[in-house]
N, C-alpha and C positions, 0 to 999 in steps of 0.2 A: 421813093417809098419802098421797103422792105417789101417780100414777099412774104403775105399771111401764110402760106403754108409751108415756107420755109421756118418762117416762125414758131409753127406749129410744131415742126418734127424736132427741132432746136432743145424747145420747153418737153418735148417727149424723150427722147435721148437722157434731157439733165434728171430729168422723175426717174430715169430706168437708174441711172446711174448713183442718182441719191439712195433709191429704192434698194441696189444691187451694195451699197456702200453701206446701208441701214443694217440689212442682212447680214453683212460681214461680221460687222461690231457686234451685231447680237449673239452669232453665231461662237463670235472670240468669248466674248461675256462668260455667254453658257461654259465654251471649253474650261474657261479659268475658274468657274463656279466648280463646275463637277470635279476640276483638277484639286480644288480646296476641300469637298466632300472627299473625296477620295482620300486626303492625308488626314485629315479628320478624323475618319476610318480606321485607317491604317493605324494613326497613333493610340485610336483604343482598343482595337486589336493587340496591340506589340504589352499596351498595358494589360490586360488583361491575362496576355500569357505570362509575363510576367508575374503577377498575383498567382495565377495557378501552379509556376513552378516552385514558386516560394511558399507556398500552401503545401505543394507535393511534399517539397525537401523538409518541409518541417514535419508531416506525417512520418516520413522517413526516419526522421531524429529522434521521432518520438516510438517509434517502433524501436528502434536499434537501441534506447534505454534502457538499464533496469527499470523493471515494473518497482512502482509505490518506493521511491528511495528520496531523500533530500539531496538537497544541495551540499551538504556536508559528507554524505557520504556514498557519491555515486563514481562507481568505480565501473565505468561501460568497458574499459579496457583493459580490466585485470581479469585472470582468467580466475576459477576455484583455488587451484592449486597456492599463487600466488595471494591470494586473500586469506587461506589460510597459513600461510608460511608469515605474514604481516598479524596475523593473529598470537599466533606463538612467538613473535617478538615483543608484547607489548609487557613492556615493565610492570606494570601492578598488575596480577592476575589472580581473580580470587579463586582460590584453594578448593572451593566446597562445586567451582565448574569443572565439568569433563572434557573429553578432549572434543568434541565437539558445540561446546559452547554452552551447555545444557547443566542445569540443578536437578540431578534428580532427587525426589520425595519420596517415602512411602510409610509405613507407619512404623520403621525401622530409625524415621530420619536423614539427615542428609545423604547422602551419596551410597545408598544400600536399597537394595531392590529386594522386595516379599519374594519369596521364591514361588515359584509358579503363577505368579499374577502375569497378565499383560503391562505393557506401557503406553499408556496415553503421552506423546509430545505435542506439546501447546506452541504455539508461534505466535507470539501478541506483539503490539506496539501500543502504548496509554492512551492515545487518541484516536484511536482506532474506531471505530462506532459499532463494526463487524464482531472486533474481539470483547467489545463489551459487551456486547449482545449473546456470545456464544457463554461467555464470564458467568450473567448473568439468569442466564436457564441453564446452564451445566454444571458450575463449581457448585453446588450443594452437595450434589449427587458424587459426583468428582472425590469430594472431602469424605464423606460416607464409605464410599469404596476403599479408598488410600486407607482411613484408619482402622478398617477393618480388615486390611492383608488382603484385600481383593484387586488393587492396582494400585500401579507406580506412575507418579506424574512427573514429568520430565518437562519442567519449565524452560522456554529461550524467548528473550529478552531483546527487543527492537526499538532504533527511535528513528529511523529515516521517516518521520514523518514532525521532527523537531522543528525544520522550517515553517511548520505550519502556526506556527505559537510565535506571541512574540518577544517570550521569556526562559525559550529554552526548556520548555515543560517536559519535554520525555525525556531530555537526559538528565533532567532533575528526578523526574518522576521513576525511572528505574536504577539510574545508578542509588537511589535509597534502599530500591528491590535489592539488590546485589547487595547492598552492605548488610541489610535484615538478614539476607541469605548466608551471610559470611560470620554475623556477630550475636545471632538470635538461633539457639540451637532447636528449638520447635516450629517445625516448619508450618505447622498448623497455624501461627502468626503472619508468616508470608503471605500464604492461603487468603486470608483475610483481608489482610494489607490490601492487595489484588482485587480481591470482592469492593474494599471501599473505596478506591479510587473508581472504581469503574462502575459506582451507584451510578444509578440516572442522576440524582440529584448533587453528582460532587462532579463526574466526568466533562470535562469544558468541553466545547467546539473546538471548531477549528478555521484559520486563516480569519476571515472578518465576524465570525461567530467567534472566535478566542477571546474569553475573559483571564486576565491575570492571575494566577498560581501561587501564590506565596510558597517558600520553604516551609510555612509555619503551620502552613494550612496541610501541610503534606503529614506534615510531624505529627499532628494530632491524627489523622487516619490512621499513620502507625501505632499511635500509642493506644487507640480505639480499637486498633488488631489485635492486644497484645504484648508489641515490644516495649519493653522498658524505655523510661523516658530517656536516660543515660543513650542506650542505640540509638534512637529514635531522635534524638537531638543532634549527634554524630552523623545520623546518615542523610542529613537536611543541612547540616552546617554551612553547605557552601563549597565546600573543596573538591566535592564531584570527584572520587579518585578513580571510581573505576570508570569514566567515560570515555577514554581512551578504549577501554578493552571492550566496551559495550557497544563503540562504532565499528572495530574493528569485528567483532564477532557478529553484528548485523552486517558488513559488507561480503564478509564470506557464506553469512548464512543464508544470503538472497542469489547467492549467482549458486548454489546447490543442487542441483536439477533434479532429487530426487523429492525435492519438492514444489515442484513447476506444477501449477495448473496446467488444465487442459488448454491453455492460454500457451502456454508456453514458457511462461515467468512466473517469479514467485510475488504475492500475493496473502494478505492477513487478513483475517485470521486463519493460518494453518494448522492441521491438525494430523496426527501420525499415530498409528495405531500397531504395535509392534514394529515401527520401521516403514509400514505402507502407508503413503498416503491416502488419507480420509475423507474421497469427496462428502462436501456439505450439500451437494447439488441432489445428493440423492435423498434427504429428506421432506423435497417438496417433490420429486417424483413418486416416492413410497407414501407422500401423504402422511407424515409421522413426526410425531415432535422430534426437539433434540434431542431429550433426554430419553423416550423411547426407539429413538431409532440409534444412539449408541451402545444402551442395553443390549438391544438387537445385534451390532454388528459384534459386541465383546463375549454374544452366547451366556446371556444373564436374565432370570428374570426379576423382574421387578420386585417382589416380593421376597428376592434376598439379598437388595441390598442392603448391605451392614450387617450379613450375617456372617460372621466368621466362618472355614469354613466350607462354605459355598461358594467354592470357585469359579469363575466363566470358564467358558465350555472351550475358548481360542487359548488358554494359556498365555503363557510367558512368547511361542515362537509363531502359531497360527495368524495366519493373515485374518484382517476382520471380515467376519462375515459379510454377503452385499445386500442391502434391502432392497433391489428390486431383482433380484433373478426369481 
């Protein structure tokens, strides 16, 4: 007969050692568990920096951009110089533009400036919401000055924002500007033209708000300006002549620095006032409409606009007064 208490220690031994063997496995288990947590981890980690450096790199891209330009006309690596030298090679060049890309008006007509008036320079693009906006509380007042030898308006003409359409609406929509401005000797029709595209109720959206543009529909705004229907059917026809000159003259006139926002970049609707830039920033700090706080900056009262005559106080060379000092 076996000894029971050999038996005993036998069945105690085998418990420790099952027990010490149980321990093990569980102990490996755990290791291989937290080894699988760990890469788990790891691998959303690695994703996650990943996402942020590709976030980063694309804020980057988007920093090192011209501001407000399409796809058709973004020139991030040409400098001024070279944009305007690609400017002045463009084969159709209308005639009634200056060397700087600009129509000027005044109640003299094309390309003649009132003596002693100031110069308003306008910076628009047709789809613009800004420039329609400035369009539509300024040009009255605008037109009133010009034809009464109180200022000269110095039109330029953008479509980097053509991508947004998906009919090509601003190079339609200004290369017509351009051709009124070349083939319609009253610029007071232009004026207009400008005012009706950029009603609230003609002006489309933009990207998934864009409704289709016809030529046709453009034709009748001009002819509703003004131009003969003879222009006016020519400058809608289709042939787009001066779009060439109208991209190249928006690539040079956005890399310009002396019209950078406080941003840094150029930016519509812009506005120049003898040559100075015209924050618009400062008529919600002065608290003052547009149309009084441009009064204000050109040394004008209100009660003589359109009076011949009555000149602003800034002239032809004075920088515009500031409405908050």
């Amino acid at each position: 007969m076996s000894d029971p208490k050999r038996q005993a220690k036998r069945a105690t031994r085998a418990e420790r050692r099952a027990a010490e063997e149980a321990a093990q496995q569980a102990r490996a288990e755990q290791a291989a568990k937290e080894r699988k947590q760990q890469t788990i981890i790891g691998c959303i980690v690695v994703a996650i920096i990943v996402v942020l450096v590709a976030i980063a790199g694309f804020a980057v891209y988007k920093a090192m951009r011209p501001s407000n330009t399409s796809s058709s006309s973004q020139q991030s690596n040409m400098t001024v110089d070279e944009a305007y030298s690609k400017l002045k090679k463009v084969s159709t060049q209308p005639a009634n533009a200056d060397d700087k890309a600009g129509f000027v008006i005044s109640s003299k007509g094309y390309g003649q400036k009132a003596e002693g008036a100031p110069t308003v320079s306008i910076y628009m693009e047709p789809l613009c919401p800004g420039c329609a906006s400035v369009n539509r509380q300024l040009d009255p007042t605008l037109v009133k000055l010009m034809n009464a030898g109180q200022l000269n308006i110095d039109l330029h003409f953008l479509n980097f924002q053509d991508n947004k359409s998906s009919d090509n609406y601003s190079n339609r929509a200004f290369n017509g500007a351009i051709y009124i401005a070349e083939h319609d000797d009253d610029p007071d029709h232009l004026l207009q033209y400008l005012s009706n595209i950029y009603a609230e109720d003609f002006q489309p959206g933009e990207l998934s708000n864009y409704v289709s543009v016809s030529d046709n529909k453009l034709k009748k705004q001009a002819i509703n300006a003004g131009v003969s229907e003879d222009v006016a059917a020519a400058a809608f026809s289709g042939d787009n002549e001066y779009v060439d000159w109208l991209t190249a003259s928006n690539n040079y006139t956005i890399l310009r620095p002396e019209l950078f926002s406080s941003s840094g970049s150029f930016s519509s609707p812009t506005l120049t006032i003898n040559g100075e830039y015209w924050d618009l920033h400062q008529l919600s700090l002065a608290k003052t409409s547009m149309v009084d706080g441009f009064l204000k900056a050109i040394g004008l009262d209100s009660d003589q606009v359109g009076v011949e005559g009555q000149m602003p106080s800034i002239g032809a060379n004075k920088k515009p007064i500031s409405l908050t000092d």
